[in-house]
N, C-alpha and C positions, 0 to 999 in steps of 0.2 A: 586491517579492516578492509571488508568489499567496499569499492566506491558502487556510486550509483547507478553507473553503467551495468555494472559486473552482476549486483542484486536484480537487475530489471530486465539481464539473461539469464539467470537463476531460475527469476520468477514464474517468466515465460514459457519453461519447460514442463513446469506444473499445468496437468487436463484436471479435471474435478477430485477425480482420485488422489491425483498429487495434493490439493488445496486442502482437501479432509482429512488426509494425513498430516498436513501441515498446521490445522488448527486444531487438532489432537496436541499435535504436543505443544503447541501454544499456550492451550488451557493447563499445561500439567507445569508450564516454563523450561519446556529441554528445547530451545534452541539454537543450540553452543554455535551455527555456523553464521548465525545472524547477529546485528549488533540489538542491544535492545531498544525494545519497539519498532525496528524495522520490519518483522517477519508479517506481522499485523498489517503494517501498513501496504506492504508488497501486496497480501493475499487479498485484502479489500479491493484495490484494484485492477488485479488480475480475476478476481469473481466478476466484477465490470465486464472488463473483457471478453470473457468466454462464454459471459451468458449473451453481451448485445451482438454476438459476432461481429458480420462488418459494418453495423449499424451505429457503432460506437466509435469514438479516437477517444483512446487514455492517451493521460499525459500522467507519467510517474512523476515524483516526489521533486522539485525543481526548486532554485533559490529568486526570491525577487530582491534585486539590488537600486538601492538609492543613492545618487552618487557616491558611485564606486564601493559603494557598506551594504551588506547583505544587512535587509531589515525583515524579512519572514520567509521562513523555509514552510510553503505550501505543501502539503503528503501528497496531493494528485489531482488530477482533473478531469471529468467526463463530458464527453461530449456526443448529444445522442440529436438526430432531429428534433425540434425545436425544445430543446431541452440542453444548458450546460451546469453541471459543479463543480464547486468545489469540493473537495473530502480532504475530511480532519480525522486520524486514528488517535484514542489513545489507548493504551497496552498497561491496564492497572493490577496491582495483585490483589488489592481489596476492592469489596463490591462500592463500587459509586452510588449513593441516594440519585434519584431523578428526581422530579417533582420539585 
């Protein structure tokens, strides 16, 4: 399996072309080179990226640890002038209710 590093030079290689290809077969589920739910979470914040230019710092998918114990694996974080998020993916095969 890619570590996080390896996915977040992946990612990065993808222009817009790349991302629409990549959520093409997201939607169909052929992403045999990703693990699952990663490919989603990659391309959400690499769409970040390329749209705020240098306007923007992502922070890809990172662990927050509480003595010495990982307690939440964060997907990403944006950071734009006066504006920061968090981002949360999730990669479901059936439609989710909102409301």
């Amino acid at each position: 399996m890619p570590t996080a590093a390896e996915l977040e030079v992946k990612i990065r290689l993808l222009d817009w072309a790349g991302l629409r290809a990549l959520w093409s077969a997201i939607k169909v589920g052929d992403t045999p080179s990703w693990a699952g739910g990663k490919a989603l979470e990659y391309l959400v914040l690499r769409a970040f990226e390329l749209d705020a230019h240098e306007s923007a710092t992502v922070r890809y998918p990172y662990n927050v640890s509480l003595l010495d114990e990982i307690v939440e694996q964060i997907d990403g974080a944006v950071h734009l002038p006066g504006l920061s998020c968090l981002v949360e993916s999730k990669d479901w095969d059936e439609k989710v209710p909102i409301g």
